[in-house]
C-alpha positions as CSV (number, residue, x, y, z in Angstrom):
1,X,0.0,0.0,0.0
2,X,2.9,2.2,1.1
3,X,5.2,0.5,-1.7
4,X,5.5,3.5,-4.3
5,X,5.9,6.1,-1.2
6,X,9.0,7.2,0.2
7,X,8.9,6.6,4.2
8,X,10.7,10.2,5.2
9,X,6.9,11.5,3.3
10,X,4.9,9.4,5.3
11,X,6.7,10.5,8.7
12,X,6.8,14.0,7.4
13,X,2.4,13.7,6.8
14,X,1.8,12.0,9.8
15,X,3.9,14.4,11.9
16,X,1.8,17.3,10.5
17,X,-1.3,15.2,10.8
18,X,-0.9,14.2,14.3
19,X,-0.1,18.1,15.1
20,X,-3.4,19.3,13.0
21,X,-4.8,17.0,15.2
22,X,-3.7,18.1,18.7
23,X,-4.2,21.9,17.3
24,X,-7.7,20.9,16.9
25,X,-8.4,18.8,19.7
26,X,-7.0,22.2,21.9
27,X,-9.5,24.3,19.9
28,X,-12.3,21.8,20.6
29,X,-11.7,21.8,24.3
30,X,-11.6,25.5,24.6
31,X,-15.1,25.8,22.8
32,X,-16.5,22.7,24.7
33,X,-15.7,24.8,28.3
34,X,-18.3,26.8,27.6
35,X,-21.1,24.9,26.9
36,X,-22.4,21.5,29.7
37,X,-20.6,18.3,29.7
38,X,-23.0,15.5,29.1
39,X,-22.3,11.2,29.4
40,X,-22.3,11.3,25.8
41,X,-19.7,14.4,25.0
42,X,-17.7,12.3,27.5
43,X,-18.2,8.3,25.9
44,X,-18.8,9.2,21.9
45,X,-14.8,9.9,21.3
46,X,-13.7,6.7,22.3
47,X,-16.4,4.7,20.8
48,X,-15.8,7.0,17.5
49,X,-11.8,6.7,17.4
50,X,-12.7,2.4,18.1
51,X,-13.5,2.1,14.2
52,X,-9.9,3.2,13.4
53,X,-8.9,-0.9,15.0
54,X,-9.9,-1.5,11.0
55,X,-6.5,-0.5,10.1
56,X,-5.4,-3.9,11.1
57,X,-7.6,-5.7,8.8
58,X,-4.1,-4.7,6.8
59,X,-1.2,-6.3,6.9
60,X,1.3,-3.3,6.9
61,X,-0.5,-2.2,10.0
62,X,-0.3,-5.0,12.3
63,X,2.0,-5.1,15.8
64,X,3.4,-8.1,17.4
65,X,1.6,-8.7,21.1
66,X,5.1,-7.0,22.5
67,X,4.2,-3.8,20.4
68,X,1.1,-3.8,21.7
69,X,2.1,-3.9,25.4
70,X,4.6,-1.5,24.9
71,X,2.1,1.2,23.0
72,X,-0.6,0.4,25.4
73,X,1.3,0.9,28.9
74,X,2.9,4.2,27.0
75,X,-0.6,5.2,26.4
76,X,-1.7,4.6,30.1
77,X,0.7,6.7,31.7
78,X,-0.1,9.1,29.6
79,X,-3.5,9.0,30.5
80,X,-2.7,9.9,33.8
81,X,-1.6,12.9,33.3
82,X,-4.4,13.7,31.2
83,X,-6.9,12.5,34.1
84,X,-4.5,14.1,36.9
85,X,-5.6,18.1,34.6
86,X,-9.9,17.5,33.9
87,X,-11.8,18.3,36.1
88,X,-15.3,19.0,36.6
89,X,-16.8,22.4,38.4
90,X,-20.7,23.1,38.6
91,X,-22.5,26.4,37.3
92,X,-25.9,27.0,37.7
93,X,-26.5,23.0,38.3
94,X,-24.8,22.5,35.6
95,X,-21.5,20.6,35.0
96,X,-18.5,22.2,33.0
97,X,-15.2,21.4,32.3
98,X,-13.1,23.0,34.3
99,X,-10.5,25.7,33.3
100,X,-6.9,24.3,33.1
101,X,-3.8,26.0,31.5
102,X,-1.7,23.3,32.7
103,X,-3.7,21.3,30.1
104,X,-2.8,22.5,27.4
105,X,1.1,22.5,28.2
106,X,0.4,18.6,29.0
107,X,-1.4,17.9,25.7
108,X,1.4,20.1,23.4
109,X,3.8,17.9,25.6
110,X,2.5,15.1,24.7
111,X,2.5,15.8,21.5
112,X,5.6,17.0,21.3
113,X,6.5,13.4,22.9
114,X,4.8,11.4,20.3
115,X,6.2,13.5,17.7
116,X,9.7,12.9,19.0
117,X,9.2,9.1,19.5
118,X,7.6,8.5,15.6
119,X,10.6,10.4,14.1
120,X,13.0,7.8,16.2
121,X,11.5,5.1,15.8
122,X,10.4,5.6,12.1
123,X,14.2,4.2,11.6
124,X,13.4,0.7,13.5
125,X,9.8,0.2,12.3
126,X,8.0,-0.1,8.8
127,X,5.7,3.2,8.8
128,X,2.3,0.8,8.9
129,X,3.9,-1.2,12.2
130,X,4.4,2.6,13.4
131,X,0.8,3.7,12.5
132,X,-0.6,1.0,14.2
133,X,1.4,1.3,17.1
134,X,0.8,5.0,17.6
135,X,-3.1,4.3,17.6
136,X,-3.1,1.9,20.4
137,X,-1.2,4.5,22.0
138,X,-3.7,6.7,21.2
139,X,-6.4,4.5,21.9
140,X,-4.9,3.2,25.4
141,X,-4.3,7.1,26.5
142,X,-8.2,8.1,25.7
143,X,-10.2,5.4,26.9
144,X,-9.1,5.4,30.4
145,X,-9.1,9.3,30.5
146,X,-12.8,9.1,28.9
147,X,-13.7,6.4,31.6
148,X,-12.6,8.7,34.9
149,X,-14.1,11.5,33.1
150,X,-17.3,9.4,32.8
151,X,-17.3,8.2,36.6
152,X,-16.5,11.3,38.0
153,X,-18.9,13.1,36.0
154,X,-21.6,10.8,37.2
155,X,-20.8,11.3,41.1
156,X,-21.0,14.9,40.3
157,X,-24.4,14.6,38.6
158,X,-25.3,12.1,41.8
159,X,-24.5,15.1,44.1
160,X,-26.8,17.3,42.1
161,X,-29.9,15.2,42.2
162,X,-29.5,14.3,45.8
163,X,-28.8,17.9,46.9
């Protein structure tokens, strides 16, 4: 699929991809502060970015187990820092994301992280091994950030119908 395309391009268009990408999800976050978090905000990203495991329908694209363990603990601890900067605050009994500047330093670290890590190891993988391995990372850093967004928003929302 990749044959007649010279790896440094594909590095070079995912890098600006992935960077489009965290631009966007920055701009997304500042517009979604202002309006109410809901389950589904929280759940359909995850469930959305889940169809992109068709990748490894392709050859190119499939990772050893070993590859996957490595990308997936990578994209835990990452997670935590993303978990460690949402938070939740309540306005007019209604529930918000929570202003965090520190956020988007962690997210353009991150980034900056990932970006670093493809361009190395873009010289010991294939770029499909690398593609795939960059969305389990992906994949393992938003679904337990999405999942303690999801149970803390629900305590919150507990602690509005009670009061």
């Amino acid at each position: 699929m990749f044959a007649n395309i010279p790896s440094q391009y594909l590095i070079i268009g995912s890098t600006v991809m992935a960077i489009f990408m965290g631009l966007l999800v920055m701009f997304v976050r500042i517009r979604s502060q202002k309006k109410p978090v809901t389950a589904k905000k929280i759940l359909i990203p995850p469930i959305a970015m889940s169809s992109g495991a068709l990748m490894f329908l392709f050859e190119e694209f499939r990772v050893t187990p070993l590859q996957i363990l490595e990308a997936v603990v990578v994209g835990v601890i990452f997670s935590t820092v993303l978990i460690a900067t949402s938070k939740f605050e309540v306005r007019q009994d209604e529930i918000y994301m929570k202003r965090s500047k520190a956020f988007f330093f962690i997210l353009g670290g991150l980034l900056i992280i990932r970006v670093f890590m493809k361009v190395i190891l873009s010289n010991s993988f294939n770029i499909g091994e690398l593609g795939g391995m960059f969305w389990i990372l992906a994949f393992s850093m938003l679904w337990p950030w999405r999942i303690a967004m999801f149970i803390q928003f629900k305590k919150i929302k507990k602690s509005l119908i009670t009061a």
